[in-house]
C-alpha positions as CSV (number, residue, x, y, z in Angstrom):
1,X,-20.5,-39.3,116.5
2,X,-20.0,-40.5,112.9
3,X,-21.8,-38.0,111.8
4,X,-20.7,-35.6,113.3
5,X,-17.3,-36.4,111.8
6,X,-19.0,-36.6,108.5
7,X,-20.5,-33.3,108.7
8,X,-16.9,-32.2,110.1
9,X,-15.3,-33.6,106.8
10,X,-18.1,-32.1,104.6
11,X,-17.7,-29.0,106.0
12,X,-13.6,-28.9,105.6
13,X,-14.5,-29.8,101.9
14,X,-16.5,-27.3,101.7
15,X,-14.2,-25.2,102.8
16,X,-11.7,-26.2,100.7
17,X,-13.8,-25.6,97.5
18,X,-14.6,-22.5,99.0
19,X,-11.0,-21.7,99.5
20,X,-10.3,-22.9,95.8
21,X,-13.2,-20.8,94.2
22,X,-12.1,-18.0,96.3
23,X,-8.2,-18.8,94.4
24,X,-10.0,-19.3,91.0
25,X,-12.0,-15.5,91.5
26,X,-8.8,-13.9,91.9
27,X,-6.7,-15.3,89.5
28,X,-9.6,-15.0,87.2
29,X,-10.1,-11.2,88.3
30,X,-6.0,-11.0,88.4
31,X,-6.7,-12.6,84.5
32,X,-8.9,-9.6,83.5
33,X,-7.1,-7.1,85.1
34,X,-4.3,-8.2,83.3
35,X,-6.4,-8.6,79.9
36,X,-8.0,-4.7,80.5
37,X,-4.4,-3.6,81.1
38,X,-3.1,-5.2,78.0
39,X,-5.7,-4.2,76.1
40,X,-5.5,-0.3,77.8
41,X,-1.2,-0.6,76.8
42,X,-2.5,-1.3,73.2
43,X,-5.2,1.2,72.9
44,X,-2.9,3.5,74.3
45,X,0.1,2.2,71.6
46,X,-2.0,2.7,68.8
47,X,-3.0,5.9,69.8
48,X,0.3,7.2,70.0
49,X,1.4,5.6,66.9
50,X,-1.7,7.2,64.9
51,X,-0.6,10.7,66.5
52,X,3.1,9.7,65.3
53,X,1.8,8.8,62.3
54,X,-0.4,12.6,61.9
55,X,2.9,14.3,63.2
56,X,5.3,12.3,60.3
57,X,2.4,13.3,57.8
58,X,2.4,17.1,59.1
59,X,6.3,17.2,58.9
60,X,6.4,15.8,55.2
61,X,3.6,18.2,54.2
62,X,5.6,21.0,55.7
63,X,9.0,19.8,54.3
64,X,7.7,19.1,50.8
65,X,6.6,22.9,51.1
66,X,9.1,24.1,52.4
67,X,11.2,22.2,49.5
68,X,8.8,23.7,46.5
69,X,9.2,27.2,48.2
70,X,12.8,27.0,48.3
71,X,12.5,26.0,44.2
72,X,9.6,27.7,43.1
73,X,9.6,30.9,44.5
74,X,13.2,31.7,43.1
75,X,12.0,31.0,39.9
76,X,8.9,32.7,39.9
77,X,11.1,35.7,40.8
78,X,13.0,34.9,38.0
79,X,9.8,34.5,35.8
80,X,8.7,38.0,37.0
81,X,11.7,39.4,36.4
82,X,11.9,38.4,33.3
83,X,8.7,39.5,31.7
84,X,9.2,43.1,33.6
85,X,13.0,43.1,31.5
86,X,11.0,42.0,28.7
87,X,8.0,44.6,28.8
88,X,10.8,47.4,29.5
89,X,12.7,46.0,26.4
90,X,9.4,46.3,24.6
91,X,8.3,49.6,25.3
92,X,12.2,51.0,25.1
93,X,12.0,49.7,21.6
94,X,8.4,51.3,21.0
95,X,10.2,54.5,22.1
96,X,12.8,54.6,20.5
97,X,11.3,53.6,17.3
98,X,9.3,56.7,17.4
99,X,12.1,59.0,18.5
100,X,13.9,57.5,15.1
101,X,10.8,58.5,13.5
102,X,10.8,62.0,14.5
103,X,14.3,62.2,14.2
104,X,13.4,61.1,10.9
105,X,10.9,63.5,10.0
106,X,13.4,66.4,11.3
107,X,16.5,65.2,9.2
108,X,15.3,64.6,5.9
109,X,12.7,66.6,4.0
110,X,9.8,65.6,1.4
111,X,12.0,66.2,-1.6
112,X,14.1,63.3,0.1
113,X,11.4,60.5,1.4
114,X,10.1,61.1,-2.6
115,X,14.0,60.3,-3.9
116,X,13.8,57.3,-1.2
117,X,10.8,56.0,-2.4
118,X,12.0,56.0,-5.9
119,X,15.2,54.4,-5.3
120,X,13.0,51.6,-3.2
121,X,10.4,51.6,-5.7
122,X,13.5,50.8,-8.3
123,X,15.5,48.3,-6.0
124,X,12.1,46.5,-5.9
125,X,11.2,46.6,-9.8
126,X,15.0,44.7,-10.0
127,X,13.8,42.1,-7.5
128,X,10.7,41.0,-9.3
129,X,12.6,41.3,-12.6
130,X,14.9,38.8,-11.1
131,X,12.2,36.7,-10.0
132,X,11.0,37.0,-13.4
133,X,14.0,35.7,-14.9
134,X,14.3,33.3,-12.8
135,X,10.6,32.0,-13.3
136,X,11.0,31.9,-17.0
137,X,14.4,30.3,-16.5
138,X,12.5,27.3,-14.7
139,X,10.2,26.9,-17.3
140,X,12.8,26.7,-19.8
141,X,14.7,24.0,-17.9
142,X,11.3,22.2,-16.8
143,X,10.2,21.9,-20.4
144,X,13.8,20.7,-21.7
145,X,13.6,18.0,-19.1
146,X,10.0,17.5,-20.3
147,X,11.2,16.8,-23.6
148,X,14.3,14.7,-22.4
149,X,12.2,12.3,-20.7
150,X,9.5,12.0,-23.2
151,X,12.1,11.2,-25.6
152,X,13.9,8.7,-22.7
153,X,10.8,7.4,-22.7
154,X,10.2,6.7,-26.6
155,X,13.3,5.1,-26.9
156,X,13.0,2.9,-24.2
157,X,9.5,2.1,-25.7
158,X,11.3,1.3,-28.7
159,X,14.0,-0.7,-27.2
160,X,11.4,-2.8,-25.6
161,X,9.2,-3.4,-28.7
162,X,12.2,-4.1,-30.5
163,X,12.9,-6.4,-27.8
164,X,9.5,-8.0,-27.9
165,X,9.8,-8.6,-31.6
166,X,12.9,-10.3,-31.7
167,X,11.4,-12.6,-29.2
168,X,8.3,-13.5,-30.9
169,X,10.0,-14.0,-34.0
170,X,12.7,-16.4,-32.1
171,X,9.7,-18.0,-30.6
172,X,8.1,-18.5,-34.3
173,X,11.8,-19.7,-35.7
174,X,11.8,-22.7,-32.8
175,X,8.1,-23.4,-33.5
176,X,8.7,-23.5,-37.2
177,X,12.1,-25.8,-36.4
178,X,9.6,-28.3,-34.0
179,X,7.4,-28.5,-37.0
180,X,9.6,-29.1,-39.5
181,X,11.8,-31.4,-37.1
182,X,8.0,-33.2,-36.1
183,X,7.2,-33.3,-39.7
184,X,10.6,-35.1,-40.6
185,X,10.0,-37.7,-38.1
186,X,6.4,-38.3,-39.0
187,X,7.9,-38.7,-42.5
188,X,10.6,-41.4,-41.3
189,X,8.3,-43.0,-39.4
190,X,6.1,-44.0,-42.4
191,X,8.7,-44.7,-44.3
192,X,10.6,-47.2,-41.8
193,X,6.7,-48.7,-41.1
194,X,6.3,-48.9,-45.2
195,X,9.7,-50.7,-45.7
196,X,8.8,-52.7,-42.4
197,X,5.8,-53.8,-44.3
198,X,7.2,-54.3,-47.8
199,X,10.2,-56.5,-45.9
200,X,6.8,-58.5,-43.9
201,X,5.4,-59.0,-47.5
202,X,8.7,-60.3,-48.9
203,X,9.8,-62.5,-46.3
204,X,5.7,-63.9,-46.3
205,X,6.2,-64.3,-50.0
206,X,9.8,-66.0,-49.7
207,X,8.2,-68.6,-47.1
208,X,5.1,-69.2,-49.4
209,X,7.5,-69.4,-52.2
210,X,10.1,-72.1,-49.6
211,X,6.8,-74.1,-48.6
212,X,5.4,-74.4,-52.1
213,X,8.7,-75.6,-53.2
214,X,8.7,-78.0,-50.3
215,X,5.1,-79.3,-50.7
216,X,6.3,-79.8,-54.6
217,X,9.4,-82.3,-53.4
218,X,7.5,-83.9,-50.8
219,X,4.8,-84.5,-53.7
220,X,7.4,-85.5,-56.1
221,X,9.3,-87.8,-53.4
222,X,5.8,-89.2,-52.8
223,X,4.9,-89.8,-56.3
224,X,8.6,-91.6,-57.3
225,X,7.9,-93.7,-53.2
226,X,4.5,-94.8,-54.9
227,X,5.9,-96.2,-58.6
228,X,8.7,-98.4,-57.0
């Protein structure tokens, strides 16, 4: 009988970790579902955020070209029509240049385009006469302002060895004053060492003179001590 109960309780605890592996499976499969449909939600986010992303580049690219045709092709209009006024202007002037011509060649005979070409040939010989005169009169001016700074420059040359001589010679007046001033102390030096010594040998001959005097009464005092 106890066995039987013990096989009974084995059996409700086997039970109940079936029951609790059974829980575990489908929480754990409830787990993964869960983690697959995360991980679906997020693949599926980033896919639509790259195709956002691909439509927001798409739009740019369209609006930035749609922006440069709105700017550019105005003025490449403008470009083309300029250069079209321009190559009209061109050849308008082309034609009517030789319509002057002709018109030219109609109006005035040879007699004339000779008397032309003499008065141009004229106005021209004046021109180069001109520039002639006005050469020369360069040259002229040019070489008196030659001649003006040469002599500028003599005189300040001058100036300047004038300048430099009276310098050396007030250099050579102070040396010959610190010569003659060294020379004329040099000169009272020996003399004040001279009388120095003449006034040495005087007062030496005074004292010998004082002691022989001395040595003669101390003599004579000795002699007269000596009698008595």
């Amino acid at each position: 009988r106890r066995v039987h109960e013990e096989l009974d309780e084995v059996k409700d605890d086997l039970g109940k970790v079936r029951i609790f592996h059974d829980r575990e499976a489908r929480r754990r499969a409830k787990e993964e579902a869960r983690r697959l449909a995360a991980e679906a939600a997020a693949a599926e986010q980033r896919e639509l955020e790259q195709r956002q992303l691909k439509a927001a580049v798409k739009l740019q690219a369209t609006a930035r070209m749609l922006r440069v045709w709105h700017y550019t092709l105005p003025q490449r209009a403008e470009a083309r029509r300029k250069r079209l006024l321009e190559a009209s202007r061109v050849e308008l002037a082309g034609s009517l240049r030789s319509l002057q011509h002709t018109m030219h060649g109609l109006k005035f005979l040879e007699e004339h385009q000779k008397q032309a070409a003499t008065r141009i040939q004229a106005w021209w010989r004046s021109i180069l006469s001109q520039r002639i005169m006005g050469v020369l009169l360069l040259r002229r001016k040019i070489i008196e302002v030659h001649q003006l700074m040469e002599l500028a420059a003599m005189q300040i040359q001058a100036h300047w060895r004038g300048h430099t001589a009276r310098a050396n010679c007030e250099a050579l007046r102070q040396e010959k004053i610190k010569r003659m001033e060294k020379a004329r102390l040099d000169k009272e030096a020996r003399r004040i060492r001279a009388v120095t010594k003449i006034q040495s040998w005087v007062r030496g001959r005074a004292a010998l003179g004082e002691a022989d005097k001395r040595r003669d009464l101390r003599s004579r005092e000795l002699s007269s001590s000596d009698g008595e």
